[in-house]
C-alpha positions in Angstrom: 38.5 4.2 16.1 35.1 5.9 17.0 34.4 7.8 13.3 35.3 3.8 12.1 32.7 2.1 15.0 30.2 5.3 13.9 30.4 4.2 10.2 30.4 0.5 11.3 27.0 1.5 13.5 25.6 3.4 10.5 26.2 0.8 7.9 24.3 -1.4 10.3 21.3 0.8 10.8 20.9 0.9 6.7 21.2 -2.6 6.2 18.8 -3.3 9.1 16.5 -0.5 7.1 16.7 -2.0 3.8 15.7 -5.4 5.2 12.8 -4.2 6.3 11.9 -1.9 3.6 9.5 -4.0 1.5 11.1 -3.2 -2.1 9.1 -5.5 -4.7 8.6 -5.1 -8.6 6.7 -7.5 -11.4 7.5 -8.1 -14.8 4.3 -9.2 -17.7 5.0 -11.3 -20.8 2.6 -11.3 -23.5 1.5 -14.9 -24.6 1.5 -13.6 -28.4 3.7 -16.2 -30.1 1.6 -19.0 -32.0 2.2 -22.7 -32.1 -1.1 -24.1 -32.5 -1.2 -26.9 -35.5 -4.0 -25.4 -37.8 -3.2 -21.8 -37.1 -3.6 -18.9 -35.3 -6.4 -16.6 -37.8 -6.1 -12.9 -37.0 -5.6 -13.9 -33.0 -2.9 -12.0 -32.3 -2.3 -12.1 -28.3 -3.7 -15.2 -25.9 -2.9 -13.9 -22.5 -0.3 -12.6 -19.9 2.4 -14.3 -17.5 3.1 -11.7 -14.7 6.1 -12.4 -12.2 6.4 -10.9 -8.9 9.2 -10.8 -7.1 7.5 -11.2 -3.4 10.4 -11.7 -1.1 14.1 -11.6 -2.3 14.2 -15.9 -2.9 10.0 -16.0 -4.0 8.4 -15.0 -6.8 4.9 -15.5 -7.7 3.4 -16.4 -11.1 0.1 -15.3 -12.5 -0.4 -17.1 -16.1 -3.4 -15.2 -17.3 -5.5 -16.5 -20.5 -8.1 -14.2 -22.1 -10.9 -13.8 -24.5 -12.1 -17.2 -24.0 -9.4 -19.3 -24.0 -8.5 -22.1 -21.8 -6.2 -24.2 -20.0 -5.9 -27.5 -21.8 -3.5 -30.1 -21.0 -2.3 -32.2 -24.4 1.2 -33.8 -25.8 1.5 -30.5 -27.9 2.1 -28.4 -25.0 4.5 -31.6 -22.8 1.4 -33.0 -21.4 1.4 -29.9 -19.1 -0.6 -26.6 -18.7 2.4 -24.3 -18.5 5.8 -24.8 -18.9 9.4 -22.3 -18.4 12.5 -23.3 -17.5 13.9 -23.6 -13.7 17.1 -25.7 -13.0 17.7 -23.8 -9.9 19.1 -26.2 -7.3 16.4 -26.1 -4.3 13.8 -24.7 -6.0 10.1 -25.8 -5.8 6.7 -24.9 -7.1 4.3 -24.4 -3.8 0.7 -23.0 -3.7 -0.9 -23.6 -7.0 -4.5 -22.8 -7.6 -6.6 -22.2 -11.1 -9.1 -19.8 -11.0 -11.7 -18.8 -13.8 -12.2 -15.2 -14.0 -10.5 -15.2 -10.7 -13.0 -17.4 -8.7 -11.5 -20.8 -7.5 -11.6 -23.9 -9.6 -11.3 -27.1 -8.1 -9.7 -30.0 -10.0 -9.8 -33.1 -9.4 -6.6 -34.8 -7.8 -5.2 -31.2 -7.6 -2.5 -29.8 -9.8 1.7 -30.5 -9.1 4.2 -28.4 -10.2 7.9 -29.5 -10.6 11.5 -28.2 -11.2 14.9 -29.7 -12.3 12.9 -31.9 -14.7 14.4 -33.5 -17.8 14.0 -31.6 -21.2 10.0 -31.4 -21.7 9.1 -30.7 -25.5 6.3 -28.7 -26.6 5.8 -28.5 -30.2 7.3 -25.5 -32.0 8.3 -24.2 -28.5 11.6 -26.1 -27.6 12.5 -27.4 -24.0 11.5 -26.4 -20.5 12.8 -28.0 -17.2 9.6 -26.7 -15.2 5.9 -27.6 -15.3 3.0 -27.1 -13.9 0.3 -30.1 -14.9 -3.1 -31.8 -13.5 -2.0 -34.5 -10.6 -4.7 -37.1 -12.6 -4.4 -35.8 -16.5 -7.5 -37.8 -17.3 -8.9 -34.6 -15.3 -7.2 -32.2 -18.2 -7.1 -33.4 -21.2 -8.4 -32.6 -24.3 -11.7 -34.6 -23.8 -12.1 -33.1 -20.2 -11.0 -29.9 -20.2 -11.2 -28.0 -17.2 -13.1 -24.9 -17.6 -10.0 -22.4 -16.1 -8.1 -19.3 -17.7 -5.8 -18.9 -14.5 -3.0 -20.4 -12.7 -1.5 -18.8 -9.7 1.7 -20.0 -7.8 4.9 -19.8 -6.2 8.5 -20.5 -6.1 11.2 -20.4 -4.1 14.5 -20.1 -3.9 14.5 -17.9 -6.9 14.5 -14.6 -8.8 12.5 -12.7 -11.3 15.9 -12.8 -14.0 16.7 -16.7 -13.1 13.5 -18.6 -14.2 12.9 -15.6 -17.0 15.3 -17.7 -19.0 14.8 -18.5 -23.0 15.4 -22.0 -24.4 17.7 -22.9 -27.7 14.7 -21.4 -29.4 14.2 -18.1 -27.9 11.4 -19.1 -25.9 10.5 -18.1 -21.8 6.8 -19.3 -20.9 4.6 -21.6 -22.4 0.1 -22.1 -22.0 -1.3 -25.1 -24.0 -4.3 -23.9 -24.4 -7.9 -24.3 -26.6 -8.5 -21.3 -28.4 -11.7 -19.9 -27.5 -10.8 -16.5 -29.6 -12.0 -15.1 -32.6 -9.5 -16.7 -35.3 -8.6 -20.3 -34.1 -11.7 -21.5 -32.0 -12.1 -25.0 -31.5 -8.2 -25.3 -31.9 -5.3 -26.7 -29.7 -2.1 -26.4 -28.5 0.9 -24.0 -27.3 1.2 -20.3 -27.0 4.4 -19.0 -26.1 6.4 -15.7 -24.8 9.1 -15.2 -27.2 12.5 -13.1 -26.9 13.5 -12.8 -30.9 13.8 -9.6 -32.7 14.4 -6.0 -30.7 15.0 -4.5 -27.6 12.0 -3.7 -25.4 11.3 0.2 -24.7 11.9 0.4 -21.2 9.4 2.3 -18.9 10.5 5.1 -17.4 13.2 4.3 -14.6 13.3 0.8 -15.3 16.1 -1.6 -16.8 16.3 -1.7 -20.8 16.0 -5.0 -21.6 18.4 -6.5 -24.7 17.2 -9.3 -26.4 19.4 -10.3 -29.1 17.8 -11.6 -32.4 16.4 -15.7 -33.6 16.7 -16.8 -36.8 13.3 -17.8 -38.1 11.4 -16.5 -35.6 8.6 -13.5 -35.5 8.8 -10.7 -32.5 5.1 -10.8 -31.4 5.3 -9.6 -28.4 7.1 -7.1 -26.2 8.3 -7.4 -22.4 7.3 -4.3 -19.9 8.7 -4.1 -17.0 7.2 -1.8 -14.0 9.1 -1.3 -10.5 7.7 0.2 -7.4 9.9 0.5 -4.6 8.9 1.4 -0.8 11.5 3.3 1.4 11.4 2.8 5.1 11.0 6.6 6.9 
């Protein structure tokens, strides 16, 4: 009975240690898959989604744009800025900001983000259930776009491998954008993160990730995956 209430005591103290130890990793997705209607040119990669698993039910999105382009809200990207897919029951999407080289932006009648939608099309992309769009679109559309390359948020109740989920068509996250890039200025429409074609080469001590192949559709763009973990003393 005392070796079992030691163990019992032990197993306590480590649980009560790894609760506290602040254990945290991220995971970037290049935005190289193309959708826009007149083309793409020699533009090759449009920006980065980072995910960051803050607390074990949070994780925090950074949807990153870069060499010139911007956030641009239109009925080619489902009349939304960004889009991925979040059917998790009790989730929500808290804290949004856009930034522009990392200084605040404010928009007009703010920006909402929502889960658990109904199937939102973006061309060439498939479905999503989550969105992020402008409160007032007349604020972010094509003939006002807002001058932003960044959105930052949250949600909750969720992990890092539940809302990193591909569509029918291979597809996780989603930026309508205009192109402000050498190769497709001027143009319109949705970039994408897409899972089709090979395994990512994982970094050293992380997870492999397997992505199985899609029919018809281009690998442009590789996962990595980096994981820093804190032990308590």
């Amino acid at each position: 009975m005392q070796v079992r209430s030691t163990l019992k005591s032990v197993a306590a103290l480590f649980a009560v240690s790894m609760a506290m130890t602040g254990i945290s990793y991220a995971d970037t997705f290049n935005l190289t898959s193309c959708h826009l209607s007149g083309g793409c040119g020699t533009a090759t990669q449009f920006g980065t989604v980072t995910l960051t698993q803050a607390t074990a039910t949070t994780v925090n999105f950074d949807v990153v744009l870069n060499s010139g382009n911007r956030f641009v809200e239109t009925g080619a990207g489902g009349g939304s800025l960004s889009l991925f897919n979040d059917s998790i029951s009790g989730s929500t999407i808290t804290g949004i900001t856009a930034t522009l080289n990392g200084a605040n932006v404010s928009i007009t009648g703010g920006l909402t983000g929502l889960t658990n939608q109904s199937p939102i099309m973006a061309d060439g992309t498939g479905t999503f259930t989550a969105q992020v769009f402008c409160t007032d679109s007349s604020q972010c559309n094509g003939g006002s776009t807002p001058n932003i390359n960044d959105l930052h948020f949250t949600v909750t109740n969720a992990t890092i491998a539940a809302l990193a989920i591909a569509n029918s068509l291979g597809n996780i996250f989603v930026a309508d954008i205009l192109c402000g890039q050498t190769g497709c200025t001027g143009l319109t429409g949705p970039v994408d993160v897409n899972t089709g074609g090979t395994s990512a080469v994982p970094l050293p001590g992380a997870l492999p990730l397997f992505a199985s192949g899609i029919a018809g559709l281009v690998l442009l763009g590789r996962r990595k995956k980096k994981q820093v973990a804190a032990m308590a003393a």
